[in-house]
DRENTORKOL-3810 file (N, C-alpha, C; in nm, 4 decimals):
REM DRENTORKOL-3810
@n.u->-2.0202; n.v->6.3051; n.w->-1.4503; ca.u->-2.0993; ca.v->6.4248; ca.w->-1.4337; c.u->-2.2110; c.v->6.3973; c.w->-1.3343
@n.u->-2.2142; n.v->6.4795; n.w->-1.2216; ca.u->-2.3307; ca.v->6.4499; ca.w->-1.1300; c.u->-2.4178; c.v->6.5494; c.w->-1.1898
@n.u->-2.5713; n.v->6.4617; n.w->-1.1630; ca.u->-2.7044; ca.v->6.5471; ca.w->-1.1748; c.u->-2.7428; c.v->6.6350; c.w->-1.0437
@n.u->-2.8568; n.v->6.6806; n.w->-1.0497; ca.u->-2.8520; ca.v->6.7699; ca.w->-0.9584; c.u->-2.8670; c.v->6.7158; c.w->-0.7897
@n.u->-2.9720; n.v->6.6284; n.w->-0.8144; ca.u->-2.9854; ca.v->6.5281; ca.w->-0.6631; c.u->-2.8429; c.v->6.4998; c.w->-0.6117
@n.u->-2.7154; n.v->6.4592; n.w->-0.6874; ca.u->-2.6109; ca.v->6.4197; ca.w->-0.6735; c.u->-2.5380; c.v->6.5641; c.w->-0.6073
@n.u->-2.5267; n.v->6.6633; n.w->-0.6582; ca.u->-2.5176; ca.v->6.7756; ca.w->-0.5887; c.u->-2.5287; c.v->6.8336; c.w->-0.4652
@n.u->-2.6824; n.v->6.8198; n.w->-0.4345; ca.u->-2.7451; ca.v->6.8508; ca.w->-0.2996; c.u->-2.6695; c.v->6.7161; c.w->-0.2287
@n.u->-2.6703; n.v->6.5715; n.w->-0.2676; ca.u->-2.6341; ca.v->6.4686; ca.w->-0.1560; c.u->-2.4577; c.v->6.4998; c.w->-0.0908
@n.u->-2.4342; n.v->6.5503; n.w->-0.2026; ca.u->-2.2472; ca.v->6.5753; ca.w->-0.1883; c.u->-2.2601; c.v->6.6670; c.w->-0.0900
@n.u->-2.3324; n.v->6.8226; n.w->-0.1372; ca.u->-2.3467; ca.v->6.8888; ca.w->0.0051; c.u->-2.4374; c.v->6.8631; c.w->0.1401
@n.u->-2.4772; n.v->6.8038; n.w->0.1194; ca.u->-2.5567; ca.v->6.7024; ca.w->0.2785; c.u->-2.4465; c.v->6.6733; c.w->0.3460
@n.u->-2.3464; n.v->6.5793; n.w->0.2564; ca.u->-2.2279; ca.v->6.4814; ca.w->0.2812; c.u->-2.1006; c.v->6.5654; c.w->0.3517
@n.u->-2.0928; n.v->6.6816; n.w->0.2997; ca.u->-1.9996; ca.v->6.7697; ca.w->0.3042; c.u->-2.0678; c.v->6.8375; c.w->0.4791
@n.u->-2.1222; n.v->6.9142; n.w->0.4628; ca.u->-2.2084; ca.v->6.9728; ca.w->0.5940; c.u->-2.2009; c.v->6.8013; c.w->0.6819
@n.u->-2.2538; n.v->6.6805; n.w->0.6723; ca.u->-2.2369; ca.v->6.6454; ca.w->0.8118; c.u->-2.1312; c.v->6.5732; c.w->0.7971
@n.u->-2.0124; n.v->6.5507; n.w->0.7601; ca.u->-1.8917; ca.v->6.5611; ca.w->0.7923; c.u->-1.8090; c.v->6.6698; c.w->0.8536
@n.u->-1.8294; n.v->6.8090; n.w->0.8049; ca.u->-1.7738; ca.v->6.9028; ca.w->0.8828; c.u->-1.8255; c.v->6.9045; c.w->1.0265
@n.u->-1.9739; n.v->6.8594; n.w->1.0493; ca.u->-2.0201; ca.v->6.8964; ca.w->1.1988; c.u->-1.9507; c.v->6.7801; c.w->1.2643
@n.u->-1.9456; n.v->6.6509; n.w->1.2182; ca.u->-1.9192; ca.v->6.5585; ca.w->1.3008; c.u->-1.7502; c.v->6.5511; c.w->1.3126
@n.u->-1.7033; n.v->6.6130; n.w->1.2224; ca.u->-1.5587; ca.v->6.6596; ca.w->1.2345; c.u->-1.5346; c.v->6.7255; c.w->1.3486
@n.u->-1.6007; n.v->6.8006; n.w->1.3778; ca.u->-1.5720; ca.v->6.9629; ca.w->1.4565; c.u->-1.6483; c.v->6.8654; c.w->1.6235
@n.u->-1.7266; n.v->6.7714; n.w->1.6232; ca.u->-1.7707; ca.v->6.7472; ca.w->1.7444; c.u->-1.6520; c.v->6.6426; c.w->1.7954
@n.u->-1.6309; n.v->6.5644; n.w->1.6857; ca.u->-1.4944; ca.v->6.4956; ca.w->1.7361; c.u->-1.3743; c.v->6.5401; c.w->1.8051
@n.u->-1.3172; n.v->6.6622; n.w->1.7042; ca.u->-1.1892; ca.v->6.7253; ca.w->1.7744; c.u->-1.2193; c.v->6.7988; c.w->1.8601
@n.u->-1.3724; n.v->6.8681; n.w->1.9062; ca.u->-1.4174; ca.v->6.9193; ca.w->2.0100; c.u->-1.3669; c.v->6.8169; c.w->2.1562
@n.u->-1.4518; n.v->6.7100; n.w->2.0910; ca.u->-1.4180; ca.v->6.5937; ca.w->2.2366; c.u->-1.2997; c.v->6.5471; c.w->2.2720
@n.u->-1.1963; n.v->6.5659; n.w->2.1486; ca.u->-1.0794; ca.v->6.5192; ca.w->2.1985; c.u->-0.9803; c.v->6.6406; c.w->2.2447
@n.u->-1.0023; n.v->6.7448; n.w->2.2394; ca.u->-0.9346; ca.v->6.8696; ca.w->2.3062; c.u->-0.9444; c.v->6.8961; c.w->2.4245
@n.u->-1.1286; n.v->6.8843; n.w->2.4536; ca.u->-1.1784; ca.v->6.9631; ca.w->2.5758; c.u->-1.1394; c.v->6.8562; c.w->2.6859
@n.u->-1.0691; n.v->6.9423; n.w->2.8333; ca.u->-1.0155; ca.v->6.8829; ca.w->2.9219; c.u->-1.1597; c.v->6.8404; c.w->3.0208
@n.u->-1.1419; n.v->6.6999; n.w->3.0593; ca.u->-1.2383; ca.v->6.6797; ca.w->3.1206; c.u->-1.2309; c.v->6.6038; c.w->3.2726
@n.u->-1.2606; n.v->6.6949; n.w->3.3496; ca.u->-1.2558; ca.v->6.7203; ca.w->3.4734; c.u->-1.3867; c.v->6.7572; c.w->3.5213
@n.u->-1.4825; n.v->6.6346; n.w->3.5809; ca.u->-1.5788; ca.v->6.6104; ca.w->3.6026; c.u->-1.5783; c.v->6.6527; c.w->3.7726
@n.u->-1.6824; n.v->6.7263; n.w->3.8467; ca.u->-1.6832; ca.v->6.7100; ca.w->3.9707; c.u->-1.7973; c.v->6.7215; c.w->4.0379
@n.u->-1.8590; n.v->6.7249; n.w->4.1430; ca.u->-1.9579; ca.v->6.7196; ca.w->4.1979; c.u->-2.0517; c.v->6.8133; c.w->4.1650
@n.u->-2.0158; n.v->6.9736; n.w->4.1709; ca.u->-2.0423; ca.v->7.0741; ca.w->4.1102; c.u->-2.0778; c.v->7.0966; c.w->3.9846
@n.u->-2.0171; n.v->7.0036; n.w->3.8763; ca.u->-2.0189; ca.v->7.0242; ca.w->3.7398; c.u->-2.1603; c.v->6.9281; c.w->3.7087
@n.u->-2.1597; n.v->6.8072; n.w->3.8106; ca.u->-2.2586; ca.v->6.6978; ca.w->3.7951; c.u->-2.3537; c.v->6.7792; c.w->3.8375
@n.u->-2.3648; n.v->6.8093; n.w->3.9359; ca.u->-2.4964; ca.v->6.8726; ca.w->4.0105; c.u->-2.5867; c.v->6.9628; c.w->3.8661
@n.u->-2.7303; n.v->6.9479; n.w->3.8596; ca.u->-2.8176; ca.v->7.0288; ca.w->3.7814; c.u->-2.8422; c.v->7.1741; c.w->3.8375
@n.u->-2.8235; n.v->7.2442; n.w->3.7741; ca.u->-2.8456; ca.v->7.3843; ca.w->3.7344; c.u->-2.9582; c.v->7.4375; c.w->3.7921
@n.u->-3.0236; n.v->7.5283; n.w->3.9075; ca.u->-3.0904; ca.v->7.5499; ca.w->3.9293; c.u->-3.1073; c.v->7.7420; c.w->3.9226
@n.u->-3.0625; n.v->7.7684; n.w->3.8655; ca.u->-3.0551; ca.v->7.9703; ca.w->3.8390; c.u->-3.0104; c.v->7.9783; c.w->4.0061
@n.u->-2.8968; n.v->7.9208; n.w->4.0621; ca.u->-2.8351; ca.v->7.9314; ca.w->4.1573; c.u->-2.8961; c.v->7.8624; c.w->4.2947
@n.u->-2.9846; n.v->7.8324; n.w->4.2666; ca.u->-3.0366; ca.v->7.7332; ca.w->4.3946; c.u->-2.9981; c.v->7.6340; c.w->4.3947
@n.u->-2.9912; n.v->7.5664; n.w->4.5203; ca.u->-3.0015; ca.v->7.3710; ca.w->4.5446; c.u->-3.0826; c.v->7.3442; c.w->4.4775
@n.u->-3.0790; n.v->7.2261; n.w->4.3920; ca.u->-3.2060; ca.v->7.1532; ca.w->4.3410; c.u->-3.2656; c.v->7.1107; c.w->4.4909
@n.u->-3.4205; n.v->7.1239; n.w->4.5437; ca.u->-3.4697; ca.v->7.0338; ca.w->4.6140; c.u->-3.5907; c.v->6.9817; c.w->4.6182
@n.u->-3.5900; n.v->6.8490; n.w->4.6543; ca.u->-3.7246; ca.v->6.7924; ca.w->4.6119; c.u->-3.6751; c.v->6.6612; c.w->4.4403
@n.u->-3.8136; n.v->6.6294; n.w->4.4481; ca.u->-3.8056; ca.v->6.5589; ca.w->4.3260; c.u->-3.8498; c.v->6.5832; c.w->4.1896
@n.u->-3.8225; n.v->6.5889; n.w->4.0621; ca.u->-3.8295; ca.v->6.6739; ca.w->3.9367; c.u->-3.9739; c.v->6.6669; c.w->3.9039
@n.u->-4.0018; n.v->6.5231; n.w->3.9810; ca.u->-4.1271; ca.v->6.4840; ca.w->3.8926; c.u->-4.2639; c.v->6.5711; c.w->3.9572
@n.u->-4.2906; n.v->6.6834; n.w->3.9919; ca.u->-4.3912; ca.v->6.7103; ca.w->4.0790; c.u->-4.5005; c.v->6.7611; c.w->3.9123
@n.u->-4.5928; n.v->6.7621; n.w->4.0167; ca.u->-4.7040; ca.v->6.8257; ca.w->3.9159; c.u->-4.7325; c.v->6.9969; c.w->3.9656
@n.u->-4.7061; n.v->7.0505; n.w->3.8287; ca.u->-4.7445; ca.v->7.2377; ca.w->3.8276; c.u->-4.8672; c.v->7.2037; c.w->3.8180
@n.u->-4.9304; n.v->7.3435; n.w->3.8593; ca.u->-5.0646; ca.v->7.4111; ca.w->3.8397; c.u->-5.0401; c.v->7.4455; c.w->3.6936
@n.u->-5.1885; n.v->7.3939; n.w->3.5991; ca.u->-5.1929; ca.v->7.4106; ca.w->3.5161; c.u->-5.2009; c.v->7.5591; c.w->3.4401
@n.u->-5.2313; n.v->7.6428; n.w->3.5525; ca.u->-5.1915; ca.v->7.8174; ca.w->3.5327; c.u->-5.1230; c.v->7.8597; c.w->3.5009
@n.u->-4.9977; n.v->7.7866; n.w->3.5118; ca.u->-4.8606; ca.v->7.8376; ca.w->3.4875; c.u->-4.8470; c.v->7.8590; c.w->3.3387
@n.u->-4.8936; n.v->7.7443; n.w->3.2492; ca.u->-4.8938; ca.v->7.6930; ca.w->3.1491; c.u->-4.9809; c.v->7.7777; c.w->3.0428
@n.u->-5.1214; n.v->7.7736; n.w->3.0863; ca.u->-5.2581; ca.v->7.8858; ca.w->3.0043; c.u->-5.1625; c.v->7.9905; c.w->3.0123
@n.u->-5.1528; n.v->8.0867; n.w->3.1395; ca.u->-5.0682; ca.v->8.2123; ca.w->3.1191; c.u->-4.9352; c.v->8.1963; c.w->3.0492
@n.u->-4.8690; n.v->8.0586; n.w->3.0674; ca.u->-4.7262; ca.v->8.1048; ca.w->2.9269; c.u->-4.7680; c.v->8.1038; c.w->2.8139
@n.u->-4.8864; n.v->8.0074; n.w->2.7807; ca.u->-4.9551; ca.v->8.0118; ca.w->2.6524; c.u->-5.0388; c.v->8.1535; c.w->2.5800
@n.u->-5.0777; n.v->8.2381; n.w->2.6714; ca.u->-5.1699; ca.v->8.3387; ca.w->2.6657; c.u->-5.0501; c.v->8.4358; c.w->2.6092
@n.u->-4.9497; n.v->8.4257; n.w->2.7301; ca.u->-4.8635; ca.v->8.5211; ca.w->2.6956; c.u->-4.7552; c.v->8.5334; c.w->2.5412
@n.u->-4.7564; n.v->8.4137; n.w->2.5067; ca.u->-4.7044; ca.v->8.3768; ca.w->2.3307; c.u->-4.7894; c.v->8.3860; c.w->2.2591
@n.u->-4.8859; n.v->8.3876; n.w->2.2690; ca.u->-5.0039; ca.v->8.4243; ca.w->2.1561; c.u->-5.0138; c.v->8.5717; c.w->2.1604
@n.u->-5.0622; n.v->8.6365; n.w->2.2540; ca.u->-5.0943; ca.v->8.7855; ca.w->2.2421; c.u->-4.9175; c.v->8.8490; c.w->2.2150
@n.u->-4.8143; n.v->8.7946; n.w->2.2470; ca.u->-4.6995; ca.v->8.8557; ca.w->2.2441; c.u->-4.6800; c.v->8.8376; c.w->2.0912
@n.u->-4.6882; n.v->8.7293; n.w->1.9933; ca.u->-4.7122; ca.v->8.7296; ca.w->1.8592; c.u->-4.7621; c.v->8.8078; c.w->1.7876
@n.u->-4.8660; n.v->8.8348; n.w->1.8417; ca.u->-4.9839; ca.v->8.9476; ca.w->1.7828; c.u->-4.9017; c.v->9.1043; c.w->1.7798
@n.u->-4.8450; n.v->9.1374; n.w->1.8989; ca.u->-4.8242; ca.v->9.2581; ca.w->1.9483; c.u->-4.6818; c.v->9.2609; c.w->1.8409
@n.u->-4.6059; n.v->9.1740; n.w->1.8407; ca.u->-4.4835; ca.v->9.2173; ca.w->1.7362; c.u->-4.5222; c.v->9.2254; c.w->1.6023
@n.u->-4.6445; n.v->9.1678; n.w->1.5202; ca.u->-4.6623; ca.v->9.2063; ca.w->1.4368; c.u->-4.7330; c.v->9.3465; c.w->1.4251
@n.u->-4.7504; n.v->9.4255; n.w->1.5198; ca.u->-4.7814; ca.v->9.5644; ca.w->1.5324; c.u->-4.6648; c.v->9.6742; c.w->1.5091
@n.u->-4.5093; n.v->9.6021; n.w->1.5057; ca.u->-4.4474; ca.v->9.7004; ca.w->1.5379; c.u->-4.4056; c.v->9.7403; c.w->1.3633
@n.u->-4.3386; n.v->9.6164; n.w->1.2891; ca.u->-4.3367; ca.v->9.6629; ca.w->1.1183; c.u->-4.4801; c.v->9.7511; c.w->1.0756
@n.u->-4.5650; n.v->9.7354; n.w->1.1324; ca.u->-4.7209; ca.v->9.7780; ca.w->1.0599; c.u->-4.7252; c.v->9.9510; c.w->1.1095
@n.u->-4.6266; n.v->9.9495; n.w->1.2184; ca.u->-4.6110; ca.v->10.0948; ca.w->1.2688; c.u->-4.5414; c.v->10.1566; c.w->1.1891
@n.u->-4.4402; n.v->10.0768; n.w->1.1330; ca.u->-4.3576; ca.v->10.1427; ca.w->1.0768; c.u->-4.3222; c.v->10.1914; c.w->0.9553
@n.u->-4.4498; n.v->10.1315; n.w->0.8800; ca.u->-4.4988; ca.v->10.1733; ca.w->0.6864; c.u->-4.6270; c.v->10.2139; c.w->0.6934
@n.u->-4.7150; n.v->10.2639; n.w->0.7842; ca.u->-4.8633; ca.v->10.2365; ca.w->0.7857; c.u->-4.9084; c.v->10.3806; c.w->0.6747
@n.u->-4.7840; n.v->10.4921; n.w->0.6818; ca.u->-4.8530; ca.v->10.5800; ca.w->0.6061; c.u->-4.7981; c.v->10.5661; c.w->0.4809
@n.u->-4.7333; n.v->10.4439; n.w->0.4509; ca.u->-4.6999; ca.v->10.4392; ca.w->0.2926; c.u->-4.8185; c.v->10.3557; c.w->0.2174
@n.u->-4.9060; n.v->10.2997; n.w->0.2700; ca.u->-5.0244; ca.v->10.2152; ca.w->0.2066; c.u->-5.1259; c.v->10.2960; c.w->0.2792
@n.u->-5.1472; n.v->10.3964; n.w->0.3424; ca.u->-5.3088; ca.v->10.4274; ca.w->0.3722; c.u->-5.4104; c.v->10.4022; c.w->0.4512
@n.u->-5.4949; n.v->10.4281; n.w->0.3516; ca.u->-5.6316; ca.v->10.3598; ca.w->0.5041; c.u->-5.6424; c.v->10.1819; c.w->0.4622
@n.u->-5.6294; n.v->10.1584; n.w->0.3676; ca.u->-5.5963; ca.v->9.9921; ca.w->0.3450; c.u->-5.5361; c.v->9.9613; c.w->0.4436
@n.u->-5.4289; n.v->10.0007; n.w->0.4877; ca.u->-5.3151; ca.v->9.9638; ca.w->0.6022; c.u->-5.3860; c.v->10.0094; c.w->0.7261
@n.u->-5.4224; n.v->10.1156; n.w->0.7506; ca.u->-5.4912; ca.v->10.1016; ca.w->0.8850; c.u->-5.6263; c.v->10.0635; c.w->0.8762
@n.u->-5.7116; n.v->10.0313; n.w->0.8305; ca.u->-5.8129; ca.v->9.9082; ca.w->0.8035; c.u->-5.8086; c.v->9.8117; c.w->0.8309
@n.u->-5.7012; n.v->9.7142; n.w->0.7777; ca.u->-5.6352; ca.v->9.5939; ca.w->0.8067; c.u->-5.5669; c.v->9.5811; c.w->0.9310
@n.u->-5.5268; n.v->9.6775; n.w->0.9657; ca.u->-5.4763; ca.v->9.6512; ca.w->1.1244; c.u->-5.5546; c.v->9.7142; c.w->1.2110
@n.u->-5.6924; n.v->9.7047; n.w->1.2241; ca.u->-5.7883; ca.v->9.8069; ca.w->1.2826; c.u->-5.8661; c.v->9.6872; c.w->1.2743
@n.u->-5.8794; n.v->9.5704; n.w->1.1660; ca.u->-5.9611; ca.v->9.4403; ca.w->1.1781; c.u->-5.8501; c.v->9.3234; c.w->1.2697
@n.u->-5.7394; n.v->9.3606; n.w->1.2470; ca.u->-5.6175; ca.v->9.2671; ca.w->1.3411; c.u->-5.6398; c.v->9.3106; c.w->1.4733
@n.u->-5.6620; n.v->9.4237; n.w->1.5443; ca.u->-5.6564; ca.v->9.4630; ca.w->1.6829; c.u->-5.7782; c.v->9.4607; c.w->1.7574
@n.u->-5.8562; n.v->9.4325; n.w->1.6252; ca.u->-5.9823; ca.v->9.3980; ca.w->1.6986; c.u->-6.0174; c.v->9.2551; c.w->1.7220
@n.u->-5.9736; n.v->9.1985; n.w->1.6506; ca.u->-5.9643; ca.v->9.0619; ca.w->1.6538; c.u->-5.8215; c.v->8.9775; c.w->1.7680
@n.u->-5.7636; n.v->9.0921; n.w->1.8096; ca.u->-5.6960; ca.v->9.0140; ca.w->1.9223; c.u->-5.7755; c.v->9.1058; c.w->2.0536
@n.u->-5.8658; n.v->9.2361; n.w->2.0676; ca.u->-5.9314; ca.v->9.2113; ca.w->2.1427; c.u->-6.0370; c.v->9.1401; c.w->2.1663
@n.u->-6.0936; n.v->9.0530; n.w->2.0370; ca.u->-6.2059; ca.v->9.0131; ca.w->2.1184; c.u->-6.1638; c.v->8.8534; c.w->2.1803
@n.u->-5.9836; n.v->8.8341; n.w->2.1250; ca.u->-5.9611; ca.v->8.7304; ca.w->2.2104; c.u->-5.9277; c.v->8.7081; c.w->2.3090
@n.u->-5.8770; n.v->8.8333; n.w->2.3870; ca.u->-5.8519; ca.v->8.9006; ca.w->2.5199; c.u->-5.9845; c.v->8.8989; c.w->2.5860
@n.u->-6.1103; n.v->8.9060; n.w->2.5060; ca.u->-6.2293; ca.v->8.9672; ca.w->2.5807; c.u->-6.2590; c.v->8.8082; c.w->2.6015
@n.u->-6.2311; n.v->8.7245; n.w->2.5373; ca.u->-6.2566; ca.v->8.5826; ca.w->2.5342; c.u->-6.2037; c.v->8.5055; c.w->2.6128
@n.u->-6.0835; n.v->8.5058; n.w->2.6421; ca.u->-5.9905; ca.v->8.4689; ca.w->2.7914; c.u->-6.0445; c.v->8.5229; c.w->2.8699
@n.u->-6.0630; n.v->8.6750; n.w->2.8970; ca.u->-6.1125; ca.v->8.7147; ca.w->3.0050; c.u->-6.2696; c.v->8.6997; c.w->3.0969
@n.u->-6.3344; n.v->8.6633; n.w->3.0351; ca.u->-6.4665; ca.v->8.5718; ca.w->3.0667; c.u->-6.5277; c.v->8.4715; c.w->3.0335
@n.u->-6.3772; n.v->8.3907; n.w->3.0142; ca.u->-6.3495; ca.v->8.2699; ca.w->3.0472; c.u->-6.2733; c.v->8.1997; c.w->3.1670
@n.u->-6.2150; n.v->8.3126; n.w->3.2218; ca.u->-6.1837; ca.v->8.3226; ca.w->3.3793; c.u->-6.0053; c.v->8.2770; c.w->3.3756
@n.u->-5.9740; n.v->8.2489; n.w->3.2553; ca.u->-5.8090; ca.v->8.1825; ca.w->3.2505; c.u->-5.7040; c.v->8.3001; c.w->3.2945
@n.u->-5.7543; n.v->8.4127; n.w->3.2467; ca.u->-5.6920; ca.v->8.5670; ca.w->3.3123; c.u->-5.6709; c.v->8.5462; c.w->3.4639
@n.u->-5.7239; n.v->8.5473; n.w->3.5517; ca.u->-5.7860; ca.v->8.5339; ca.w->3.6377; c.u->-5.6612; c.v->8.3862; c.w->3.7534
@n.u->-5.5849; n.v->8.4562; n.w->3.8364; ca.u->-5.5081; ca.v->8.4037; ca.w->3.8763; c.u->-5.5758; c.v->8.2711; c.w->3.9865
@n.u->-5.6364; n.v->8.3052; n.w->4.0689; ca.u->-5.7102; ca.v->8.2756; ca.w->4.1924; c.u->-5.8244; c.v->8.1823; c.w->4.1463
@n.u->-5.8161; n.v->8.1085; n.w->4.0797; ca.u->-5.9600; ca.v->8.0009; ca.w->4.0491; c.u->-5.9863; c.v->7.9425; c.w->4.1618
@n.u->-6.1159; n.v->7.9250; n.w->4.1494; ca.u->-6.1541; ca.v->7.8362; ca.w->4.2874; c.u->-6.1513; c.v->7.6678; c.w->4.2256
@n.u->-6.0843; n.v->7.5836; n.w->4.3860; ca.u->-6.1218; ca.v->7.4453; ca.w->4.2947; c.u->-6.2315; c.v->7.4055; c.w->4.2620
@n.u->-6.2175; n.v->7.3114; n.w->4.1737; ca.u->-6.3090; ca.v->7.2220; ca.w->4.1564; c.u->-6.3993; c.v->7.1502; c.w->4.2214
@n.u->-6.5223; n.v->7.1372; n.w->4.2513; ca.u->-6.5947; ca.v->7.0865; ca.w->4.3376; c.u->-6.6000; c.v->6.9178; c.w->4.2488
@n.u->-6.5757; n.v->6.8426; n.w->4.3087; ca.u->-6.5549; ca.v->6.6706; ca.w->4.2606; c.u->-6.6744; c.v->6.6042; c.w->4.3352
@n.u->-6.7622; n.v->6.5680; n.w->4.2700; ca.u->-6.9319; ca.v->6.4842; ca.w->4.3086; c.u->-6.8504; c.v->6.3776; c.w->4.3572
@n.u->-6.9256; n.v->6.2911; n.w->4.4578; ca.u->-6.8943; ca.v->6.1627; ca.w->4.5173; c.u->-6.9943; c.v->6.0974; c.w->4.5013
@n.u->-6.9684; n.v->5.9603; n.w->4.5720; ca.u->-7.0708; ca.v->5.8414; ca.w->4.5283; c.u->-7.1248; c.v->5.7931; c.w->4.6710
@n.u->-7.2110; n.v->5.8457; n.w->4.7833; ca.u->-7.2311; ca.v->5.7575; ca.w->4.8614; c.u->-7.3736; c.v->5.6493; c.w->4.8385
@n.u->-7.3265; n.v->5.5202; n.w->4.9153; ca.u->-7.4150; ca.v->5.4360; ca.w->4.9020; c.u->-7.5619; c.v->5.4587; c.w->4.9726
@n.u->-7.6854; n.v->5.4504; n.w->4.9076; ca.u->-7.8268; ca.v->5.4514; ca.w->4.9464; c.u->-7.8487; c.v->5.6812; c.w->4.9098
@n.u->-7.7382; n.v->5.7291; n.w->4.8812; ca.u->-7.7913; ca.v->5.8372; ca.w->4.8869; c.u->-7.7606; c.v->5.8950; c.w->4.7293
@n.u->-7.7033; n.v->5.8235; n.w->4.6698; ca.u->-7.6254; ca.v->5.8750; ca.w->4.5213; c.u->-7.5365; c.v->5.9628; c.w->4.4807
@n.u->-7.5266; n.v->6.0821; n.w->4.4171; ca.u->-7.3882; ca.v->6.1277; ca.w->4.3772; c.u->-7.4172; c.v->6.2722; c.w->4.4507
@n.u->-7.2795; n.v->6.3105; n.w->4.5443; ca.u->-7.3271; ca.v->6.4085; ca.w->4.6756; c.u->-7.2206; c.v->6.5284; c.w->4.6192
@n.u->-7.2746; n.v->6.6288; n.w->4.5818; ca.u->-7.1149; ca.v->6.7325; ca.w->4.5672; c.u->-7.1211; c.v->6.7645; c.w->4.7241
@n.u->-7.0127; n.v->6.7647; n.w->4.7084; ca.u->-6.8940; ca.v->6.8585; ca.w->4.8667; c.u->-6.9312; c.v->6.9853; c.w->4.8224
@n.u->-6.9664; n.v->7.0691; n.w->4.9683; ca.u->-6.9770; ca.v->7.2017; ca.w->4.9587; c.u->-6.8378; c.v->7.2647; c.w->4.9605
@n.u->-6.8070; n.v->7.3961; n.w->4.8963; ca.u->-6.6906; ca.v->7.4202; ca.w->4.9050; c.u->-6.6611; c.v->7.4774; c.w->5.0577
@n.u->-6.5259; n.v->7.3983; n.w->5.0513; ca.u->-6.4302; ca.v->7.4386; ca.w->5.2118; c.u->-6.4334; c.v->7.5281; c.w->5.1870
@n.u->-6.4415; n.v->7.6240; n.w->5.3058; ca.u->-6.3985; ca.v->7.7320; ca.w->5.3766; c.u->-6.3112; c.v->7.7121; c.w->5.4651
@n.u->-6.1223; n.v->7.7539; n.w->5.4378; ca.u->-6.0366; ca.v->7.7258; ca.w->5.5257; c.u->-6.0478; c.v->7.8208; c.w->5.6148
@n.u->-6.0216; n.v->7.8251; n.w->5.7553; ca.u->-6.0227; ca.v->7.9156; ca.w->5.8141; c.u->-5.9089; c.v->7.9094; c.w->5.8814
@n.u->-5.8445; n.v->8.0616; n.w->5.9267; ca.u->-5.7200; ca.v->8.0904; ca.w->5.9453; c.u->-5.7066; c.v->8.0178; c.w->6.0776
@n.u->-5.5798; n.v->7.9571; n.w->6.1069; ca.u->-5.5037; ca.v->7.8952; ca.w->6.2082; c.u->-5.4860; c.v->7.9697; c.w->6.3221
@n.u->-5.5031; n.v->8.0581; n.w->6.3399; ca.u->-5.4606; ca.v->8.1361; ca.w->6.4383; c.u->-5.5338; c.v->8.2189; c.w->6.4951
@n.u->-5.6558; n.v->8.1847; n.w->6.4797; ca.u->-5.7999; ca.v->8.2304; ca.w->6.5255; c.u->-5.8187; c.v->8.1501; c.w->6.6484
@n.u->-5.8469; n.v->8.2670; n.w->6.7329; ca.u->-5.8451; ca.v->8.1855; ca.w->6.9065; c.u->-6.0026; c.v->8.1909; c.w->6.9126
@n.u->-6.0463; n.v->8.0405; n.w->6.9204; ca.u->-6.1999; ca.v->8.0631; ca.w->6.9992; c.u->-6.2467; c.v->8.0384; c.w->7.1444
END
């Protein structure tokens, strides 16, 4: 007679035998015909070019981050749309303290400047000798094609 731990381990046992079953006869069916094309990495139809390892702008990243947080927020708006007059003003109360509370985190990104595509760089202090730590004024690039 198995106890219950003995139970759950049999079905553990059971589940990864079937997967590793199914990956086996997977590998031994599928015809494999490797070619340059098949090797080559995936680019949503482009040449890969260049090397993988480059460094993004960290913008890319705040805005995918910005955009999963407030996009979280916004789907829990849509069930709350959709019972709000079966609970009342409780229910719109509570989501009247939720929408305010993801604007004031919108208002919080936003003058914090991360909204804000176009940052200017960073000004980086230097060290010269006999004069001490010098910030660089910010460059002003000026266009190439300006005839003087």
């Amino acid at each position: 007679m198995l106890t219950e731990f003995g139970k759950v381990f049999l079905f553990m046992l059971l589940g990864f035998l079937v997967v590793a079953g199914a990956l086996i006869a997977a590998r031994l069916l599928r015809p494999n015909r490797p070619s340059h094309e098949k090797l080559s990495p995936y680019e949503c139809g482009e040449d890969p070019v260049g090397d993988s390892w480059i460094r993004f702008n960290i913008r890319f990243y705040v805005v995918a981050l910005l955009f999963l947080i407030f996009d979280v927020e916004v789907v829990l708006l849509f069930p709350w749309a959709v019972v709000y007059k079966d609970f009342g003003w409780y229910a719109f109360g509570a989501m009247a303290v939720f929408v305010s509370l993801i604007f004031i985190g919108f208002a919080y990104e936003l003058g914090k400047g991360d909204l804000r595509w176009d940052k200017p760089e960073p000004r980086i202090p230097r060290y010269e000798k006999g004069v001490g730590v010098v910030q660089d004024p910010v460059r002003k690039e000026e266009p190439e094609d300006v005839v003087m």
